[in-house]
N, C-alpha and C positions, 0 to 999 in steps of 0.2 A: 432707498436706492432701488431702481425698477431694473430688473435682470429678465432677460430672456430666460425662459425653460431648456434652452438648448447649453445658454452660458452659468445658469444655476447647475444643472446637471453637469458638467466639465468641472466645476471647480468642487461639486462634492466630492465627485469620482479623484480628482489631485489628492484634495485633504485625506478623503480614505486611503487612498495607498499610501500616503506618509506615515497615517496612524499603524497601519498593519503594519509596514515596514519595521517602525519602532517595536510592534510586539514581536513579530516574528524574533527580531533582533534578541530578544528577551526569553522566547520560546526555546530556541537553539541555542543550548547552555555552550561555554567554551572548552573544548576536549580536552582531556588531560593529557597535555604536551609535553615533554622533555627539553628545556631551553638547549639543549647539546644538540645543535644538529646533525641529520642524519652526513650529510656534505662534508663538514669537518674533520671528518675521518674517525677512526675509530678512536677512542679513550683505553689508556693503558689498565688492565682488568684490575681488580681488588687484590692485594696482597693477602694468603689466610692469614687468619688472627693467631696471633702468637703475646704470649705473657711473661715475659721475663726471658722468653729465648727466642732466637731471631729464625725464621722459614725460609726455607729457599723456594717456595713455591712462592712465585710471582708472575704464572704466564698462566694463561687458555688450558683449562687439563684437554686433552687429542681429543681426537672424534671416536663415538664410540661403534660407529657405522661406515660398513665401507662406500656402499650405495642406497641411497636411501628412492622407495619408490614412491608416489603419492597419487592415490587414485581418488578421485571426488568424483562421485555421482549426485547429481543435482538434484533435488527433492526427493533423500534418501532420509525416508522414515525411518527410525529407529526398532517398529515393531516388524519393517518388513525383512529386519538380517534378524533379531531378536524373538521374532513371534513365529506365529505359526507359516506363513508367506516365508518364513527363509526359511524354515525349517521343511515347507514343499519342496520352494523353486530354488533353493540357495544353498543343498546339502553340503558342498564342499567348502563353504566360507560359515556354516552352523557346525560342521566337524572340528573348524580351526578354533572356531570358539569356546567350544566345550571339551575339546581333548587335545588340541593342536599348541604349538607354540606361540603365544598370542596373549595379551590382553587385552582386556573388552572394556570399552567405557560407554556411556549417556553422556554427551556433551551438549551443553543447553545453553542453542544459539540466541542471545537477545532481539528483540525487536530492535527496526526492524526488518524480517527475516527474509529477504531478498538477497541477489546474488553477489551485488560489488561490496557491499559493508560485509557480509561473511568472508568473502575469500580477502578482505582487509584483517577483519578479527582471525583469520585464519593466520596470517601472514606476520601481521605486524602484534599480536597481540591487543592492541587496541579495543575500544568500544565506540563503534561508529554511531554517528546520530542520526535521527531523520532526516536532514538535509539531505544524506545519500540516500534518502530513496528517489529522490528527482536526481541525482546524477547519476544513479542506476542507468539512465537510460541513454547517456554520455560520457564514459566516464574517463576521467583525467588521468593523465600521468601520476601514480602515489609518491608525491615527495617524503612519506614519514621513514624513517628506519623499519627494515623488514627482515626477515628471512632471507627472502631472494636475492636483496642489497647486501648483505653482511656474506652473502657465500659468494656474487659475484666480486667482491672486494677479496675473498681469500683465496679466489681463482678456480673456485667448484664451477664446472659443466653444468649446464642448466642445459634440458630439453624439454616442449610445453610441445601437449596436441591436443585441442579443446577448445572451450569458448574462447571468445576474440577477448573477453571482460579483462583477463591475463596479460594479453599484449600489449592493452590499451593500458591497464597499469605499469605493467612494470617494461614499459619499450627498452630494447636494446641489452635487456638481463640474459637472455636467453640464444645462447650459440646454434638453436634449431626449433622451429616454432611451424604450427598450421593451426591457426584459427578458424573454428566456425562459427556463423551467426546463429544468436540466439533467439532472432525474432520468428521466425518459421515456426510456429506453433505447431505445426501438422505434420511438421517432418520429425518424427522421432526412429527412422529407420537411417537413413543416409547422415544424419548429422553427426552418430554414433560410429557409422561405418569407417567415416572419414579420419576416425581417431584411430581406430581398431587398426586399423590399413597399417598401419606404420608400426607394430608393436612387433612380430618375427624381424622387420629390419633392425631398429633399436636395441631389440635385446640380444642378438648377437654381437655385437658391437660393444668393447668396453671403454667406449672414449668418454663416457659422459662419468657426474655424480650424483643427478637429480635430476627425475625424468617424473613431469607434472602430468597427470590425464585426467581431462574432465569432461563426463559424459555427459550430455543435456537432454537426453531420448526418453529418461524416469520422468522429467520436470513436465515435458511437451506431452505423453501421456496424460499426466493427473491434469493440467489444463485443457485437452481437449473431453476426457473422459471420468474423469476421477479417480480417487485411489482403489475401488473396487471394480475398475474393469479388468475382462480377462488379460488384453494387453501387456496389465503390469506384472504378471506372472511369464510373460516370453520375454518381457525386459531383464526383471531382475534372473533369470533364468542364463541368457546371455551375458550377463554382468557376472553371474558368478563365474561361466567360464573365462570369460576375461581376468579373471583376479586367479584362477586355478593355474591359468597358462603364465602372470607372471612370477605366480611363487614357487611353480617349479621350474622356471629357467633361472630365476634369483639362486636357489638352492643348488644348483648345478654349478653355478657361477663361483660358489663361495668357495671350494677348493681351490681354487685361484687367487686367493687373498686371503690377507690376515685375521680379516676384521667381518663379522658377520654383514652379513645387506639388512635393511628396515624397509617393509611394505605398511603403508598406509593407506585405510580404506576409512573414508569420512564421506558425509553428506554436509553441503553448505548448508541447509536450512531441510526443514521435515515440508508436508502437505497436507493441506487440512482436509477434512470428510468430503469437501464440493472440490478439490485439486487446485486449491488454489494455495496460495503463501501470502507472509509477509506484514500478518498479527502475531499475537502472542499466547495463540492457544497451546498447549502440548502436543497437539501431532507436528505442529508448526515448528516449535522452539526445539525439540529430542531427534536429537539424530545419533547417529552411531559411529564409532569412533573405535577402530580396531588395528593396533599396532600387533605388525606379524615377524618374527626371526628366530631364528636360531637359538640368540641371548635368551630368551625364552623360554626355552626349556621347562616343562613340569613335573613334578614327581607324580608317581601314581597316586593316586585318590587326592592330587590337587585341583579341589575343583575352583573356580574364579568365576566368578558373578560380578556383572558387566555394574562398574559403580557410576556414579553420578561427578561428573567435570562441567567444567567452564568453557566452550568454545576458543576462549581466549590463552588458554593452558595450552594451543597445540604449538605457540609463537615460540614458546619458553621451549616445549620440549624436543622440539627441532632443532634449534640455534646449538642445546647442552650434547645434540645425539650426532649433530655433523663439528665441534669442536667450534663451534661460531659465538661470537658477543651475546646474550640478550639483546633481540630488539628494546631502545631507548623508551620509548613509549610504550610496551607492554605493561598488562596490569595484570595477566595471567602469571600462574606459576608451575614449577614444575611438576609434572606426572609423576612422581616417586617410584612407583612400578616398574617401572623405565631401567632405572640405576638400583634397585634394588640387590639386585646382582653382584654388585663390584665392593671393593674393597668401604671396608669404614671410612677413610680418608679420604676418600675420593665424593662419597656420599656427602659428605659435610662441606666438604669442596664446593660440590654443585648447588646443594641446598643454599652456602654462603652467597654464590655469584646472584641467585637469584633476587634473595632479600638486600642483597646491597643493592639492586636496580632499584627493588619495590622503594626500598626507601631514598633513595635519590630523587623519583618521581615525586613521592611523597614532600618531601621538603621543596618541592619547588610549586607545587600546586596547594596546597595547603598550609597557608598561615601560621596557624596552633597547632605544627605537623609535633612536636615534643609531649604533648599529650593524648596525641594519640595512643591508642594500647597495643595496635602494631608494632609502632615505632620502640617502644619500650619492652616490648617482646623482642625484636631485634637488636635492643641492644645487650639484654640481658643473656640470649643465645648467643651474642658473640663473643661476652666475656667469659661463659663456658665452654667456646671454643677453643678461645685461645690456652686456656686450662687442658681442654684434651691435649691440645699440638704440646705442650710443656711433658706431657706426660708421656705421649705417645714417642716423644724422642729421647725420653728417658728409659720408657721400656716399654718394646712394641705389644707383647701377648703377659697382658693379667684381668684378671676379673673386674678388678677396677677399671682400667678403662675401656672395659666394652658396656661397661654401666653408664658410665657419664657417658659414653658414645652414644646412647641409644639415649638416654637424658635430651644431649645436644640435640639429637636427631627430633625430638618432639617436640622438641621448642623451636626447632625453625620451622618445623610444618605448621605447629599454631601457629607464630610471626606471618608465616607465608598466606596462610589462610585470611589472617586478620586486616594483613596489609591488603590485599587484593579486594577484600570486599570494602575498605575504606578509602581506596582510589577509585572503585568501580559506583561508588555512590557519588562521585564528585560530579560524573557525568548526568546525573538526575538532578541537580540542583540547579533549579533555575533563575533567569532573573527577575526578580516581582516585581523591581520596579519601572525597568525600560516595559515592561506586559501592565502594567495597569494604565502608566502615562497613554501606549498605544490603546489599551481599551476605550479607555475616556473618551478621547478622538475619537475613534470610531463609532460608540454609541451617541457621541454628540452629535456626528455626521447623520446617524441614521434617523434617531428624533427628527430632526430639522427636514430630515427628506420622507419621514413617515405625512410629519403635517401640512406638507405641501405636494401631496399629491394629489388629490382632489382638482386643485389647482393645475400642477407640472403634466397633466395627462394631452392635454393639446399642443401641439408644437408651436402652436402663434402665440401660445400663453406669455403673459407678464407678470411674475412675482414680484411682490412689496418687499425687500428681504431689509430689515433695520441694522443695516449697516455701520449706521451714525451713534446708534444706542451706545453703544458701549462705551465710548471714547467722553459721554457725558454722563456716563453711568457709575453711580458709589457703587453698586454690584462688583462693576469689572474690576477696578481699584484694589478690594476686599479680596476678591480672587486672586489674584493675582501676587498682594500681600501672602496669603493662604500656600500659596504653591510654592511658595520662595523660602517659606519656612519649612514646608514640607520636603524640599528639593535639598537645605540643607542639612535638617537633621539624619535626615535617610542616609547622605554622602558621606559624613562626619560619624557614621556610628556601624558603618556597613562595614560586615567584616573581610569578606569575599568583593569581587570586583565587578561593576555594575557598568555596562553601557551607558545609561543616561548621565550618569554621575562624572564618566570621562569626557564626555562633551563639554565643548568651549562656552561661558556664562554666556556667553549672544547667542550661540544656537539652543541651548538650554532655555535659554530666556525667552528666546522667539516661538518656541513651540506653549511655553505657558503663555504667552500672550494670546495666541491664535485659539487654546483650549480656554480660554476666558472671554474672549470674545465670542464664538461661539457660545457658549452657556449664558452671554446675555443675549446674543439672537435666537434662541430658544426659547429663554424667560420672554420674552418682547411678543415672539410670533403667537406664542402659547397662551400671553396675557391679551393677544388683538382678537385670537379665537375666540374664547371665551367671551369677550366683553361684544363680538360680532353674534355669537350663536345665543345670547340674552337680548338683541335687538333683533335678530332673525324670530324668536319663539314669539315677540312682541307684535312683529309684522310679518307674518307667513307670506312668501310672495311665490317661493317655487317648492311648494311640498316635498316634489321628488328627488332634491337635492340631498335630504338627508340620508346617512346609509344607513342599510339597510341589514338585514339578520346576518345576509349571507359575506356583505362587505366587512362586517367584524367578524365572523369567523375567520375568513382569508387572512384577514390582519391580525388576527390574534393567534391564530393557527401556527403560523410565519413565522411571529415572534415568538412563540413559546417553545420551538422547534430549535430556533438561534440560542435561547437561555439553555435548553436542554441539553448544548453540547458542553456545557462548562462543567457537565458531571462526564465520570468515566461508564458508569453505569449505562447510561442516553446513551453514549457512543458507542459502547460495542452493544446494544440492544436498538439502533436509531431504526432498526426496521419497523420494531413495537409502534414508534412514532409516529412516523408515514402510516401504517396501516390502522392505527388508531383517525388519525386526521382523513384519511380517505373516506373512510366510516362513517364520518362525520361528516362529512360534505356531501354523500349520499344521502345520510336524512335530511340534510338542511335541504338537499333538492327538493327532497321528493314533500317537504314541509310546502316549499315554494313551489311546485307544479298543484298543489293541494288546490292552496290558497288559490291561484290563478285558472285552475277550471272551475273550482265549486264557489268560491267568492266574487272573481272578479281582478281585476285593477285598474283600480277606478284613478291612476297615479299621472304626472303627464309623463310624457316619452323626453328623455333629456335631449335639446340640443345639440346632440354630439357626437359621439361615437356608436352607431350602430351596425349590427352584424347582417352581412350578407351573407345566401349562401350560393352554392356553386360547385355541383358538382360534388357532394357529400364533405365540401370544403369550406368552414367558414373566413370568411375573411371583414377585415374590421376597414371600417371608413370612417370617415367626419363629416357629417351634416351638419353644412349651415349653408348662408344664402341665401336667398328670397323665399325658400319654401320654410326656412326657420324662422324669419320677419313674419311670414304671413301667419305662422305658428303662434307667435306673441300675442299679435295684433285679435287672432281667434282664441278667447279666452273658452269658450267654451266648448273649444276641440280635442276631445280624446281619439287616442289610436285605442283601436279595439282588441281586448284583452284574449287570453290565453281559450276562455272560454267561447268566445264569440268568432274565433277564427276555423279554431280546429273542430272538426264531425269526426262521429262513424268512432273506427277503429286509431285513426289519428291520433283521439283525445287520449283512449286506452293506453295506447302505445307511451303517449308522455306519460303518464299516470305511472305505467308500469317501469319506465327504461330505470330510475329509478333505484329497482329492486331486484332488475337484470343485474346492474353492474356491482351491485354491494353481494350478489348471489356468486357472480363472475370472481369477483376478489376473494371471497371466501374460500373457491375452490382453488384457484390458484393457491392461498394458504398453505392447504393442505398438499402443493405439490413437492415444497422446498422448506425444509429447516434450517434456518438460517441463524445468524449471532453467535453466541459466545456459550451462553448457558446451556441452550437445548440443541445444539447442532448436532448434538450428538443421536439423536433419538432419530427412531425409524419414522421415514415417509415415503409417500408415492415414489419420488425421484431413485432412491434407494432400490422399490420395489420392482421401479421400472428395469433400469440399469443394471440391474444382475440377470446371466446368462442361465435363466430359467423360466424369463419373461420377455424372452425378446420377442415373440410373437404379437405378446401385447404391445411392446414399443411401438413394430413397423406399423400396427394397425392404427394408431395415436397418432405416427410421425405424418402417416400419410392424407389421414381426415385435416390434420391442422394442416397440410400444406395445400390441401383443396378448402378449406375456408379459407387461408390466404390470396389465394387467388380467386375468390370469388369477390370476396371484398375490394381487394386493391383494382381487381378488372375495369370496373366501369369507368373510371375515369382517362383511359387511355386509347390510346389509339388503335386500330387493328393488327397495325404489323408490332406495336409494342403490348399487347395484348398475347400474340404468338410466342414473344420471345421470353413471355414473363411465365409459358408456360411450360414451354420447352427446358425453360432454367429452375421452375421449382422441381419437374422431372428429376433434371440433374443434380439437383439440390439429395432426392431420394437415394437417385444411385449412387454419389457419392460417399454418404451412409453408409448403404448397403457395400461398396467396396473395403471400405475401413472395418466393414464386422460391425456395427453398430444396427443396424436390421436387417431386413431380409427380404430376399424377393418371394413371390409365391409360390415360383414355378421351382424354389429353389431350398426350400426350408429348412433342409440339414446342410448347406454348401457351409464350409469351414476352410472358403477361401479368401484370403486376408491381402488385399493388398496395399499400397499407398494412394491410391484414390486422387494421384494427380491427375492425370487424363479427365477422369470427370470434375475435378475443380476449375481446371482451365475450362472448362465448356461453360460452365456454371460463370462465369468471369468474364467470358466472350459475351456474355449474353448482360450481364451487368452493365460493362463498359456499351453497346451498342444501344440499351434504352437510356444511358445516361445521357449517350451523345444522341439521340432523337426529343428529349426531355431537353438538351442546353439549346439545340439547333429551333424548337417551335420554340422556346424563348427569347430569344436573340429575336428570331424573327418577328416577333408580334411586337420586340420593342423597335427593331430599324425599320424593316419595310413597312409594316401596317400597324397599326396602334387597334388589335383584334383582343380583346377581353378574351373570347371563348377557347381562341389559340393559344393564350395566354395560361391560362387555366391549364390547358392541357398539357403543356409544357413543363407547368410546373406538378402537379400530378405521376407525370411520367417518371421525373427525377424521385419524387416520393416512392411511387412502385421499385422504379431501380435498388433503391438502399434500402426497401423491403428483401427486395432478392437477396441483395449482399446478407443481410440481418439474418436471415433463413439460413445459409451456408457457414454462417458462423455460429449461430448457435446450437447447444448440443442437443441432440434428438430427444430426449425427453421435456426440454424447457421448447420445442416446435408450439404446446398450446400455448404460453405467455406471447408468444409472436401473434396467435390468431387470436388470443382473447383480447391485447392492446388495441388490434384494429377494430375489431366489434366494439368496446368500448366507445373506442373515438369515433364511429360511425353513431352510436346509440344519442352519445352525449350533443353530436354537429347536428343531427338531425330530429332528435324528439326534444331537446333541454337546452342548447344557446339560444335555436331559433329563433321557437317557441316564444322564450320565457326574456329575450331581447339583451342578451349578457353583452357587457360592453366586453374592449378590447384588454381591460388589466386583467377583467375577471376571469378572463378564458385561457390570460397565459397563465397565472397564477394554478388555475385546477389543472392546465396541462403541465406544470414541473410538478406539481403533489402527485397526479397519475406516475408521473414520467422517474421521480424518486421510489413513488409503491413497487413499478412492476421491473424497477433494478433489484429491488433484492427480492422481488417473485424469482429471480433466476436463479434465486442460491448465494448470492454475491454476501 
C-alpha cells in the first residue's frame, strides 16, 4: 500500500498518542481514595473502645484552639528559619524556637514540590501525584475532603489573603478572600504587600476562626535570583515581622477566651541552590513547620530540636486542634507534641480517631489490608484500649494505669507510623501493565519511522508501507495468540487493579491486533531493507546515498538519549547527556571539516535538500527539476568540495569553528552546576551572584549584552537596529534597578527598587520590532513575493525574542545568551554551509544545542 509522507506521518503521530495515552494511563498510579465521599456528609466518629463496660464518649472530643492562625510563605527553606539566615534576619521567629512557646518541626514535602499538590497535602492530607504538576498551572475546584471543608461544615469563619491557587480550590469556603497572582515573577514587593494590607484590620476583628496568609514575594525572589541573593534576607526579614505582629495581637486576644489561639508558620515546598523547585532534592522537599501558643508552655532547660514529619501530618493535626473529622483521604498522622499536654484520655482519644481513619483508608485500598503489620498493630492497640477505659473507670489514679496508659500510647504511635507509610507507598505503585502495552506501541511506532526516514524527508515522497502482510502473515497470527495469553494471565493473577485489564475484550483486543500488525510491518520493511541494501552493494548507482559517520551519530545519539530516560539516574543527571552528545558532535565536525579541506569529496551532491544561506540565516530548500535531470544525465559532474571553494582565512575559520564551539561549551560548564549530585558545589554563577562581586557581574552583564547586539544587529533593519539597542540599554538598567548590578557612575548606590518603569520600556521596544518583524512579513507575502524583505522580517522577529530572552534571563546566565548566538552564527556560516548539511541534520544539532545550553542556565 503507497502512502503519502504526509498521510504516513498523520497516522504515526495518531498511533503514538494512543500508545502514550495507554502509558501515561499506567504511569499515574490511582490515588489513595476514600469510597465515603467528601459530599455525603460527615460519618458518625468511632465510639472509644471499651471491654466489658460500655463508654459514653461517642462524639468529636472540642477543639483545642480558639483561633487558629496559618501563615505559609512560599519557598520557605527550612535552613532559612533554622540556619544561620534566621538566626540574622528572623531573630523573633529563632527566639520562639528556641526558648519561646512553640514546637519546631522538618516536614518533608514529596515530589512534586510545586504549589497546588502541597497546599492539597497541606490541607487534605493526601499525596498528590504528578499529574498536578500540569494542573498547577489551572487548578480546579478540590472535590477530596479537607480541612477547609470539614470547618466550613462546622460553621468556622474562614478568612484567606494570598495566592489565588486557594480560591481556585476551595471556591465559596471562605467568608473573606483577596487573591493575588502568582505568575508575576518580578513582583515580589506588591504581591506581598497586598496581603500585609489587611492584617491590623482582621486582627482587630473577632469574627472570624481561621485566617489563611500566603505570601509569594520568598518564592518570586529565588526565581528571579536565587536563594543567596541579598533580597532574601529583606524578605524573610519582613516576614519575620509579619509573624511578630500576629503573635502578639493573638496573645492579647487570648484574655478574651477560653481556649488558647494556634499560629502556624509552614512553607509549601523549600528552593533549590539555582531558586528554582518542584524536584526532590533536600533544600526542595524540608521546609519548616512551626506550631506557636500558649498550650506550649516550656520548663526551663526544655530545650526541643526541630524533628523530622511528613508534610501530610499537618491535615490530621488541624482537623484534632479545631475539634473537626479527619480529613477521609488523609494518610498523615497526628503530631503528638500537639496533645501532649492534656489528659491521658484525651491523648488515646485522639491517637484512636486517627488510626481508625488510617485504617478505614487501608481496607479500602488494599486487598490483603489484614496482613498488613499496621493494621495488626491497630488492632492489637485497640484491644489495650479498651482495657485502659475498663480500668480507668474503675479507678482513675494508680500506677497501673498510667503504665498501660503509656503502653497504649506506644502502640498507637507505632500503628500510626506503620499505617501511614503503607498507604503512602500505595501511591508509588504503579501500573506495569497498561506502561509496557503503551511502550510497545510507541517503540513499534518509532522503529517503523526511524526506517523510513530517508525516505519520509520530501513531502512529494511515496512509501511502500506493507499493509497486506500481516493479514497473510503466520507471524501476525502467533502474535496475537502470544498477547492474548499474556493479556490473560497478567488479568487473572494481578492482585491490585490494572487499567488494561478493565477494558472491554474488543477494545483490549483491538489494540493487540494494531501492536501485531505493526511488528509485522516492521519485520516486512526491515526484511525489504536489507535484501534492497544487498542489491544496492551489488550495483552501486548513487554512492552518496549511504549515511554517513555523522547521520549515525544523530541517530544513535537520539536514541541512546530516549533509552537513557528509563533510568532515574539519566534523569536527574540528563545534563551529563546532552553535554556528553554535544561533545561529540563537535568532534564528528570538526572529523568532517578535516576530511573535506584536506581530502576532498569526491561524493555526488544529493538530489534534494540543500542549504542556503541568508543573511547569517540558513534556510533549507529542495532541488529538483531540470537542473537535477541535467544532474543525472551528467555522470561526470561533481560540485566542488569543501577544499576547492573556500581560501585564505575562510578555510581556517571552518577548520577552527569546530573547537570554538566545543571551547564555548566548556566554559559555559563551568558557569552553572546543575543536577542532583553536584548542585551543590561551588561555581562561577555562585561566584558571580554574591554581593562581593557585583562589580564583576555589571562588567560580564554589560560585554554579553554588547555581543548580543553585535550579533543579532545585522540582520535587521535601521530603525529595528535602534530599538534593539535602546532595549538591551534597558535590559542593563533594569538590573541595575532591582540591585543586581550596577552603574559606573554609581558603585556604592544601595538603592533597590522594583524596576517596573524600566521593564515596560524594555517591553515597548519588544512589542514594536515584533510588529515591524510580522508587518515586512506579511508584506513580502501579500503585496510582493520579495525573498530579501522576507528575510528580514523574519530576522527581526528573531532579534525581538532575543530582547525578550535578555530581560528574562538572570544577569549572570547574560553569557549563555551571547555565547548561543555566537555558536549559531559559527555553526550557519563556517559548518552547514560549507560542509552542505541537509535540512534533518541541522534541526536535529539545533534541539542537541538548544537542550545543552538549557541546562547551561542552571535548570
Amino acid at each position: 500500500m503507497r502512502l503519502g509522507s504526509g498521510t504516513f506521518a498523520t497516522c504515526c503521530v495518531a498511533i503514538e498518542v494512543l500508545g502514550i495515552a495507554v502509558f501515561l494511563r499506567g504511569f499515574f498510579p490511582a490515588p489513595v481514595r476514600s469510597s465515603a465521599r467528601a459530599e455525603h456528609g460527615a460519618e458518625p466518629p468511632a465510639p472509644e473502645p471499651s471491654a466489658g463496660a460500655s463508654s459514653n464518649w461517642t462524639t468529636l472530643p472540642s477543639p483545642l484552639f480558639s483561633k487558629v492562625v496559618i501563615v505559609l510563605i512560599d519557598a520557605l527553606r527550612d535552613d532559612f528559619v533554622f540556619g544561620s539566615k534566621g538566626v540574622k534576619f528572623m531573630p523573633y521567629t529563632t527566639y520562639l524556637v528556641e526558648k519561646g512557646a512553640s514546637h519546631s518541626f522538618v516536614a518533608e514535602a514529596k515530589p512534586p514540590t510545586v504549589t497546588m499538590p502541597r497546599i492539597k497535602a497541606l490541607m487534605t492530607g493526601s499525596l498528590p501525584g504528578f499529574v498536578d504538576v500540569v494542573r498547577n498551572l489551572n487548578s480546579p475546584a478540590l472535590l477530596e475532603d479537607s480541612v477547609i471543608r470539614q470547618a466550613k461544615t462546622a460553621g468556622k469563619r474562614i478568612i484567606f489573603y494570598g495566592d489565588e491557587t486557594w480560591v481556585k480550590l476551595f471556591p465559596k469556603h471562605f467568608v473573606e478572600y483577596d487573591g493575588t497572582t502568582s505568575f508575576f515573577v518580578s513582583d515580589y514587593t506588591e504581591v506581598d504587600n497586598n496581603v500585609t494590607r489587611h492584617l491590623d484590620k482582621v486582627l482587630k476583628r473577632g469574627d472570624w476562626d481561621m485566617l489563611i496568609l500566603h505570601y509569594l514575594g520568598l518564592d518570586h525572589i529565588g526565581h528571579i535570583s536565587g536563594p543567596n541573593s541579598p533580597l532574601i534576607g529583606h524578605k524573610l526579614s519582613e516576614m519575620d515581622s509579619v509573624l511578630m505582629k500576629i503573635h502578639t495581637s493573638l496573645q492579647s486576644k487570648e484574655r478574651e477566651t477560653p481556649l488558647p489561639n494556634l499560629l502556624v508558620l509552614c512553607g509549601d515546598h523549600g528552593m533549590s541552590e539555582t531558586g528554582s523547585h518542584g524536584a526532590s532534592s533536600l533544600e526542595e522537599v524540608n521546609t519548616p513547620l512551626i506550631l506557636i501558643s500558649s498550650a506550649f508552655e516550656r520548663k526551663p532547660g526544655d530545650i526541643r530540636h526541630p524533628k523530622r514529619v511528613q508534610q501530610t501530618d499537618v491535615a490530621a493535626t488541624l482537623a484534632i486542634a479545631l475539634g473537626l473529622p479527619i480529613p477521609k483521604d488523609s494518610v498523615g498522622s497526628l503530631l503528638f507534641p500537639v496533645v501532649e499536654g492534656r489528659p491521658m484520655r484525651e491523648q488515646l482519644r485522639f491517637l484512636h480517631l486517627n488510626t481508625v481513619q488510617l485504617s478505614k483508608l487501608l481496607q479500602e485500598n488494599v486487598p490483603s489490608y489484614e496482613k498488613d503489620p499496621g493494621f495488626e498493630q491497630f488492632k492489637m492497640s485497640e484491644r489495650l484500649h479498651g482495657n485502659w477505659i475498663r480500668l480507668y473507670l474503675e479507678e482513675k489514679h494508680s500506677e497501673v494505669l498510667f503504665n498501660l496508659g503509656s503502653k497504649v500510647l506506644r502502640q498507637y504511635l507505632a500503628a500510626l507510623k506503620t499505617l501511614s507509610l503503607s498507604l503512602s507507598t500505595q501511591v508509588a505503585q504503579y501500573d506495569m501493565y497498561s506502561m509496557m502495552v503503551g511502550t510497545v506501541v510507541v517503540l513499534e511506532v518509532l522503529t517503523l519511522l526511524l526506517l523510513s526516514v530517508p525516505q519520509a524527508l520530501h513531502r512529494k515522497a511515496e512509501l511502500e508501507v506493507p499493509v497486506s502482510s500481516p493479514g497473510f502473515s503466520l507471524l501476525f497470527y502467533l502474535v496475537i495468540l502470544v498477547l492474548s495469553a499474556v493479556h490473560v494471565i497478567v488479568c487473572t493473577s494481578a492482585e491490585s487493579s490494572c487499567y488494561f485489564c478493565g477494558l472491554s475484550w474488543l477494545a483490549a483486543g483491538g489494540v493487540m491486533v494494531l501492536a501485531s500488525a505493526l511488528l509485522c510491518v516492521v519485520v516486512s520493511v526491515l526484511t525489504n531493507m536489507l535484501v534492497g541494501g544487498n542489491a544496492s552493494r551489488k550495483n552501486p548507482v548513487h554512492p552518496s546515498s549511504r549515511w554517513s559517520e555523522l547521520d549515525l551519530l544523530i541517530l544513535l545519539g537520539t536514541a541512546g538519549h530516549v533509552l537513557s530516560l528509563g533510568a532515574s539516574s539519566f534523569v536527574e543527571e540528563e545534563h551529563q547527556t546532552w553535554y556528553f552528545l554535544v561533545n561529540t558532535l563537535c568532534l564528528a565536525l570538526s572529523q568532517e571539516t578535516y576530511r573535506n579541506c584536506f581530502l576532498g569529496d569526491d561524493s555526488e551532491p544529493p538530489c534534494g535538500l540543500r542549504v542556503e544561506q541568508g543573511l547569517d540565516g540558513a534556510t533549507a530548500a529542495w532541488q529538483d527539476g531540470p537542473a537535477c535531470d541535467a544532474l543525472e544525465r551528467d555522470k561526470g559532474h561533481r560540485s566542488p568540495s569543501a577544499s576547492q571553494v573556500l581560501r585564505g582565512h575562510e578555510k581556517w575559520m571552518v577548520l577552527a569553528s569546530p573547537w570554538l564551539i566545543l571551547a564555548c561549551c566548556r566554559l559555559l560548564r563551568s558557569l552553572n552546576q546543575t543536577g542532583v549530585q553536584w548542585a551543590h558545589r561551588p561555581d562561577l554563577g555562585h561566584w558571580l551572584t554574591s554581593s562581593d562581586h557585583k562589580a564583576e557581574l555589571s562588567v560580564l552583564a554589560a560585554i554579553s549584552l554588547l555581543v548580543v547586539f553585535v550579533l543579532v544587529q545585522r540582520g535587521c533593519s535601521s530603525v529595528s537596529k535602534a530599538a534593539l539597542a535602546l532595549g538591551l540599554l534597558g535590559v542593563y538598567c533594569y538590573r541595575a534597578a532591582i540591585g543586581s548590578v550596577r552603574f559606573p557612575w554609581r558603585p556604592d548606590s544601595k538603592d533597590i527598587s522594583k524596576g517596573i518603569i524600566e521593564a515596560r520600556f524594555v517591553y515597548v521596544f519588544v512589542l514594536g520590532i515584533l510588529f515591524t518583524g510580522t508587518k515586512d512579513l506579511l508584506k513580502s507575502q501579500v503585496i510582493a513575493a520579495d525573498f530579501q524583505l522576507k528575510t528580514v522580517g523574519l530576522w527581526e522577529i528573531h532579534s525581538g525574542l532575543v530582547l525578550l530572552a535578555a530581560l528574562l534571563f538572570r544577569p549572570h546566565n547574560l553569557p549563555v545568551l551571547a555565547f548561543s548566538l555566537l555558536i549559531q552564527t559559527l555553526m550557519t556560516k563556517f559548518i552547514w554551509k560549507p560542509l552542505r548539511h541537509d535540512a534533518a541534520e541541522i534541526t536535529v544539532m539545533h534541539y542537541w544545542f538548544g537542550q545543552a545550553f538549557f541546562y547551561f542556565q542552571n535548570h
